[in-house]
C-alpha positions as CSV (number, residue, x, y, z in Angstrom):
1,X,-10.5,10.5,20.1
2,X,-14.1,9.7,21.5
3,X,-13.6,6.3,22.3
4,X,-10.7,3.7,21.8
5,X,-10.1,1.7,18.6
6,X,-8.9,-1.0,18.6
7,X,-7.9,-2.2,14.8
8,X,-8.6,0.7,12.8
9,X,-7.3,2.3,9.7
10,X,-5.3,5.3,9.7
11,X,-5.6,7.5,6.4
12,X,-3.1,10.5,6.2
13,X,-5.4,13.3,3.6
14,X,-4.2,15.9,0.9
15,X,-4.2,18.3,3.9
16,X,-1.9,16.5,5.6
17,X,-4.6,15.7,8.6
18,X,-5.6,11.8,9.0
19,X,-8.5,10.3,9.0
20,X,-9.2,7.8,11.1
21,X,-12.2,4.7,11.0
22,X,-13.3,1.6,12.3
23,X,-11.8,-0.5,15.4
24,X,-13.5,-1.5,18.3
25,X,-14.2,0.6,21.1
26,X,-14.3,-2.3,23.8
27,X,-15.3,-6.1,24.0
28,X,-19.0,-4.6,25.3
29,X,-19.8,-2.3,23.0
30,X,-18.2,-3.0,19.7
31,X,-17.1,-1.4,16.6
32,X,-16.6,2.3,16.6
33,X,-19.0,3.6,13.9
34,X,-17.5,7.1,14.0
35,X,-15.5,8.4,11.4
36,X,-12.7,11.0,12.7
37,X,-9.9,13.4,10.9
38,X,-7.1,14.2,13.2
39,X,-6.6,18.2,12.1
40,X,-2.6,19.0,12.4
41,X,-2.8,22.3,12.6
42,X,-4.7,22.9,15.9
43,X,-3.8,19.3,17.4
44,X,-8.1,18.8,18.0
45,X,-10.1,15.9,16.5
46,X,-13.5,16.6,13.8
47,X,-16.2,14.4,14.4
48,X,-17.5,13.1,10.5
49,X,-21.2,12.4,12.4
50,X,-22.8,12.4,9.0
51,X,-20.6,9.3,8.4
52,X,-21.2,6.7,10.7
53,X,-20.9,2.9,9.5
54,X,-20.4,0.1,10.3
55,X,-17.4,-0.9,8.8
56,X,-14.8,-4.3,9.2
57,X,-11.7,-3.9,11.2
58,X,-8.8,-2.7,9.4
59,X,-10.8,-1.7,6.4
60,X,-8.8,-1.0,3.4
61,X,-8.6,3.1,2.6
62,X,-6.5,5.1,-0.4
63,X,-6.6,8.9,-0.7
64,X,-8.2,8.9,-4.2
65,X,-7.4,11.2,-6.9
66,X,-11.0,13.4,-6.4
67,X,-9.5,14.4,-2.6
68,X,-12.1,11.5,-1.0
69,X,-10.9,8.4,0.9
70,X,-11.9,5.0,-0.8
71,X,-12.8,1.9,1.0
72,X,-11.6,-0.7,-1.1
73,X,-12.0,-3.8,0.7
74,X,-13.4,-7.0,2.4
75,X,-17.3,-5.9,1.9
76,X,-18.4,-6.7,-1.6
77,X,-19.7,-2.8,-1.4
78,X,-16.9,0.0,-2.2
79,X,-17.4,3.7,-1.3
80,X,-15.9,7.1,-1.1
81,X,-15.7,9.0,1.9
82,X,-16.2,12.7,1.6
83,X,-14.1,14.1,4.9
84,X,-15.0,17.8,4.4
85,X,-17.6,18.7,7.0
86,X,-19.5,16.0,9.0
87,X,-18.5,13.6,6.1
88,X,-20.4,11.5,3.6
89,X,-20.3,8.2,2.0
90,X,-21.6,7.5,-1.3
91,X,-21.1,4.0,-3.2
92,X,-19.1,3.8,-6.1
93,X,-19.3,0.2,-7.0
94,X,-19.4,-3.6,-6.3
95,X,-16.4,-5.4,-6.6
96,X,-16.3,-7.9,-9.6
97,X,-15.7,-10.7,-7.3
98,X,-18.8,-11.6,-5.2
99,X,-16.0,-12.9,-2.1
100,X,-15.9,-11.0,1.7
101,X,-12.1,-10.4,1.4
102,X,-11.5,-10.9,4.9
103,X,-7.5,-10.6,5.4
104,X,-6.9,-10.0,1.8
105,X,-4.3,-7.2,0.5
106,X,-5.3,-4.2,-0.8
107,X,-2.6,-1.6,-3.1
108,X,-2.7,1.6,-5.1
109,X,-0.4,0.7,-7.8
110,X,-0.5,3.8,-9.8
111,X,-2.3,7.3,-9.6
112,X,-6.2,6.3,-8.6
113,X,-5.7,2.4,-9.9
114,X,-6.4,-0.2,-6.9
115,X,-5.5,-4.0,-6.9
116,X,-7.6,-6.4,-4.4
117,X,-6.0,-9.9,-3.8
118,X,-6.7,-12.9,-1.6
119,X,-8.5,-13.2,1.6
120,X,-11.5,-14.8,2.3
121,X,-12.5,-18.0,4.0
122,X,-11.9,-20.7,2.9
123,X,-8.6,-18.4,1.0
124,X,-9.2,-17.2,-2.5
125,X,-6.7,-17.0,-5.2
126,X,-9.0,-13.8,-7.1
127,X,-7.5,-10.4,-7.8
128,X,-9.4,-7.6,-9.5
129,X,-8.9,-3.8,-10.0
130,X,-10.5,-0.5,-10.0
131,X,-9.2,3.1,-11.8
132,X,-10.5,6.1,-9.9
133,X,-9.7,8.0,-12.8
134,X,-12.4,6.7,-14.9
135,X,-16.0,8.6,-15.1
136,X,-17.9,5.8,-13.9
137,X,-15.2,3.3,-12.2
138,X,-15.8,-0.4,-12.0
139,X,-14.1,-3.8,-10.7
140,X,-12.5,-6.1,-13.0
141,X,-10.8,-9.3,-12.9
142,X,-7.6,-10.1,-13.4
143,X,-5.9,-12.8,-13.4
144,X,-5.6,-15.0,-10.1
145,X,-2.6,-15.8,-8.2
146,X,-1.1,-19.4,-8.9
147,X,-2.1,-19.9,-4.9
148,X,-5.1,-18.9,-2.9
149,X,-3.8,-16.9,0.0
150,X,-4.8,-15.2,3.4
151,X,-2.7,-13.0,5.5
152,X,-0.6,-12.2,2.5
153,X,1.3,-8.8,2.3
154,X,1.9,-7.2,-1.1
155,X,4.3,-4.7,-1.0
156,X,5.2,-1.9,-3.9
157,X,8.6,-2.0,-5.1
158,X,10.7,0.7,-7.1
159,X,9.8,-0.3,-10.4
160,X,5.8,-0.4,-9.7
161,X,5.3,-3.9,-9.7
162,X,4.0,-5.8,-6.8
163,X,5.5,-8.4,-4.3
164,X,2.9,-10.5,-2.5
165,X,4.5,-13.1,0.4
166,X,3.3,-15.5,2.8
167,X,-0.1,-15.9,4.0
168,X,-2.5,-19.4,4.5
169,X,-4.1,-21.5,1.6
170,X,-6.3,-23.1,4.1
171,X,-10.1,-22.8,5.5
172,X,-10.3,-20.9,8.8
173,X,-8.6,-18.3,10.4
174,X,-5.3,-18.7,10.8
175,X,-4.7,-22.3,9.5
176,X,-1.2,-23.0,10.7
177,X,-1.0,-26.1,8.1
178,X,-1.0,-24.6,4.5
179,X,1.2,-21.9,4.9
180,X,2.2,-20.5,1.7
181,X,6.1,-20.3,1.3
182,X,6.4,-19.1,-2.3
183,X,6.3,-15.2,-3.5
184,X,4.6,-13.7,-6.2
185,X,5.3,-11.0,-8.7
186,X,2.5,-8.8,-10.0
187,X,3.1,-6.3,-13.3
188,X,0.5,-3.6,-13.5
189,X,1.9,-3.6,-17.2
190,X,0.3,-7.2,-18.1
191,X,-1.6,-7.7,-15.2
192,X,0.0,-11.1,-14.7
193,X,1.6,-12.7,-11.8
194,X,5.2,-14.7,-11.7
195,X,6.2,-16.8,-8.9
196,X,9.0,-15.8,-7.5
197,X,11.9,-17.3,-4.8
198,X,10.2,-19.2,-1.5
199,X,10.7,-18.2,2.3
200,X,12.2,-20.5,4.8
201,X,9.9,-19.6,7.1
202,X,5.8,-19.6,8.1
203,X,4.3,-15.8,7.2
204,X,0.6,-15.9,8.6
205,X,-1.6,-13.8,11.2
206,X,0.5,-10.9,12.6
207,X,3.5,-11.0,9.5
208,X,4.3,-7.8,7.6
209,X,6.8,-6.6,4.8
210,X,8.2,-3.4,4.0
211,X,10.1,-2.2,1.5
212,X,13.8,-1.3,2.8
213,X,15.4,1.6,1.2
214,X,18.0,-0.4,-1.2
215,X,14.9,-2.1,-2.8
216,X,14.8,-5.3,-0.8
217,X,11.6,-6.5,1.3
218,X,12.0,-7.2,4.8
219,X,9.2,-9.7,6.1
220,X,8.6,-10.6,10.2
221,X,6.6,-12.2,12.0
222,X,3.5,-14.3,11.6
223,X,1.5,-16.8,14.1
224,X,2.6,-20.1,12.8
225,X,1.2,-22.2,15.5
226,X,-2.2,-21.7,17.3
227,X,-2.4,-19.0,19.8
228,X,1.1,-17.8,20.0
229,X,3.6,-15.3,18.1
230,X,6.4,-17.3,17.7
231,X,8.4,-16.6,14.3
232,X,11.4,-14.5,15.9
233,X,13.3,-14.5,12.3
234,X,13.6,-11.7,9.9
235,X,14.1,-12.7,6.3
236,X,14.9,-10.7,3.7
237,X,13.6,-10.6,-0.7
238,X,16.3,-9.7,-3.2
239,X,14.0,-9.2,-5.9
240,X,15.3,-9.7,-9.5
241,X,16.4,-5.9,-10.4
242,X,19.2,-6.5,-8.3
243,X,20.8,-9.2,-10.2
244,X,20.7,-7.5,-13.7
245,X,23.5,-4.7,-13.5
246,X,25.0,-2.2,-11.1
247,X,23.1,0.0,-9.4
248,X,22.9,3.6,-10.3
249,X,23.9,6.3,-7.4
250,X,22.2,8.8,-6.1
251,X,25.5,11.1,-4.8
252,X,23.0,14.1,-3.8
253,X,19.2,14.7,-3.1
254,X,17.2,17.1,-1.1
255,X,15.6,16.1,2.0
256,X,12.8,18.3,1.9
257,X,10.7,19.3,-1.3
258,X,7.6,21.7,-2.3
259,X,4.5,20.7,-4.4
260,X,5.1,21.5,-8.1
261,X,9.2,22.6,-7.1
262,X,12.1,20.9,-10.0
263,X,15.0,19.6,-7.7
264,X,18.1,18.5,-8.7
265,X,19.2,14.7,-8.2
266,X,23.4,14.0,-8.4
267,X,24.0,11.3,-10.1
268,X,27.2,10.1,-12.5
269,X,24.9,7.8,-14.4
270,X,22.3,10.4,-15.4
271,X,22.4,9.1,-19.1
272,X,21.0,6.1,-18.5
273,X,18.3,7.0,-16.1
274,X,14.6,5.8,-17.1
275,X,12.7,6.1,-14.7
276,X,12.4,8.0,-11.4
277,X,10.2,7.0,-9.0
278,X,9.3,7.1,-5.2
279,X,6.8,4.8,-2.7
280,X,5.7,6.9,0.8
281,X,7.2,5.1,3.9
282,X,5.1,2.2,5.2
283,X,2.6,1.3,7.9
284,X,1.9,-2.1,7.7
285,X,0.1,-4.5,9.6
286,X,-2.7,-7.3,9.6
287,X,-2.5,-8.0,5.8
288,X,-2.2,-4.1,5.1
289,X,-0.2,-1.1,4.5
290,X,-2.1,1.8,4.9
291,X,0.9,4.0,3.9
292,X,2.3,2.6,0.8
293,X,1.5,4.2,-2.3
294,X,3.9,5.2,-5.7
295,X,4.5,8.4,-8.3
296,X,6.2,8.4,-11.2
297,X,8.1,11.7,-11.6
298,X,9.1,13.6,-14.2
299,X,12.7,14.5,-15.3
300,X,15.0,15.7,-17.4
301,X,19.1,15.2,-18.1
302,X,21.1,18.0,-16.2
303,X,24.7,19.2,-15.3
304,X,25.6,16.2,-13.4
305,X,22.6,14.6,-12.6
306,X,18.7,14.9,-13.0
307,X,16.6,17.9,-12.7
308,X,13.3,16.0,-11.1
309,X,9.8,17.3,-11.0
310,X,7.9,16.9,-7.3
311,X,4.4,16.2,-7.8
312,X,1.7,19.2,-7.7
313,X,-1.2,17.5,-6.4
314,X,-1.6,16.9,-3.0
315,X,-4.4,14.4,-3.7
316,X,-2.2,11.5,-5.6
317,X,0.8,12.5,-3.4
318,X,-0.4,13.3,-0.1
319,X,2.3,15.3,2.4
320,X,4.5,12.8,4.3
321,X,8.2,11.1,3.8
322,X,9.1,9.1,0.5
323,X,11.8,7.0,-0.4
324,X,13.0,8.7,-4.5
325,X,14.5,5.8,-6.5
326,X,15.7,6.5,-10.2
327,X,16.1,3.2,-11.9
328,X,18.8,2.8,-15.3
329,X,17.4,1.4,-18.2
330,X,18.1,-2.5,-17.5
331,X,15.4,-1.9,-14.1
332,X,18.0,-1.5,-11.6
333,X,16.7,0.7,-8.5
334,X,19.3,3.1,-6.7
335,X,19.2,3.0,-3.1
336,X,16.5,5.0,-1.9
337,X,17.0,9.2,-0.9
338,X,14.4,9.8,1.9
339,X,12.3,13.0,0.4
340,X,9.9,15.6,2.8
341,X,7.3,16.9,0.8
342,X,5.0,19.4,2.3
């Protein structure tokens, strides 16, 4: 790259070449104000020199449905990031909630539609959402978490909704004495939260959560005293679609898929299949998975299974690995096939 960076955001594009923004060069001279796209097919770096900001470490970025890159979050200010060339930003609007997010969480929950939650200092409890889709998007509110939270992770799970754990209710950075045990359940469909089962142990500054395969959530880490790393235990979320019936198999899938291509998906339990869905791999860290992101594909019944239709645009489902879950009618996820698509 041209200079080190040190907290940035990595943003894979339609192309399949990844952007790259923010992080600081060094402790002398700062943030790196250059926007670059990593281009796969000749291995050499594009300077966007058109598109230099300033912007906050680990800024929050989506590939949005137009082919640009969105910054979602902490600034107040959200923009799109044309990549093509030497780059452009243009604003497309101020969040509804006049709060610097700092360490909040940031998710594309469906197709162009972004939900901001938590961060700032002292925490906030706000969440609020945008839809890329619209002619003229804007913020809105939703409503609030039952607790303020910073640090918090909010991971997508098979049946679109949202899982947000740990993080700190108090003022300051990392304050090690209001750590925030109990998990919360966001539906897109109502845009309400639930609270969910609580975590044994302190998920602050440095935790993550990822989705696993069979449609738990694996959460690490976390700085629950001053200065030092020191959570060593791995717990893991069993959220409720695993308690309602038995999962559906998945006996056969293809590893590797084409744009627009109808694949077949073995399965005994093919009657009672509702939904098929799959969530890219993730990338988490700091409060943020730059990876994460959902489709819901289409399908039909078949001769012992599904036939399943891969997405056609590279914009809402960008090339990369995703983990194809079809879910029976009571909510129950399969364990995950890892998909290709390119």
């Amino acid at each position: 790259m041209n200079a080190g960076r040190w907290y940035p955001t990595v943003t894979t594009l339609a192309n399949g070449d990844v952007l790259v923004v923010s992080g600081n060069i060094d402790n002398s001279v700062g943030e790196n104000v250059l926007p670059e796209v990593f281009q796969t097919q000749s291995g050499t770096w594009r300077d966007l020199t058109n598109a230099q900001i300033s912007l906050d470490l680990y800024p929050r970025m989506f590939l949005a449905p137009n082919g640009r890159v969105f910054y979602a979050s902490p600034s107040t200010v959200t923009r799109y990031l044309d990549t093509s060339g030497t780059g452009a930003w243009t604003v497309v609007a101020n969040r509804s909630v006049d709060v610097y997010r700092d360490y909040d969480s940031a998710v594309m929950y469906a197709a162009g539609k972004v939900l901001v939650v938590g961060g700032g200092d002292p925490p906030t409890s706000t969440a609020e959402v945008i839809d890329l889709n619209a002619a003229s998007p804007a913020w809105r509110s939703v409503a609030p978490m039952a607790v303020a939270r910073r640090h918090l992770n909010a991971t997508l799970l098979p049946d679109g909704q949202i899982l947000v754990t740990g993080g700190t209710s108090g003022p300051g950075f990392n304050n090690t004495d209001t750590p925030v045990f109990a998990a919360e359940m966001w539906d897109p469909a109502t845009e309400t939260w639930s609270t969910m089962a609580s975590q044994q142990f302190p998920r602050l500054y440095h935790s993550g959560a990822v989705l696993l395969p069979d449609g738990r959530v694996l959460t690490t880490g976390g700085d629950a005293t001053a200065g030092g790393i020191d959570v060593p235990q791995a717990e893991v979320y069993e959220p409720p679609y695993l308690f309602t019936g038995v999962r559906p198999p998945i006996n056969a899938a293809p590893t590797a898929v084409v744009y627009g291509q109808t694949f077949v998906v073995a399965t005994p339990n093919a009657a009672s299949i509702t939904q098929v869905t799959w969530i890219r791999l993730s990338s988490v860290t700091h409060a943020f998975n730059m990876n994460q992101r959902i489709n819901r594909l289409s399908f039909s019944q078949a001769a012992g299974g599904l036939n399943v239709v891969a997405p056609a645009n590279t914009d809402l489902t960008p090339p990369g690995h995703y983990m194809l879950y079809i879910l029976n009618s009571q909510g129950v996820p399969s364990v995950a096939s890892i998909v290709h698509i390119q």
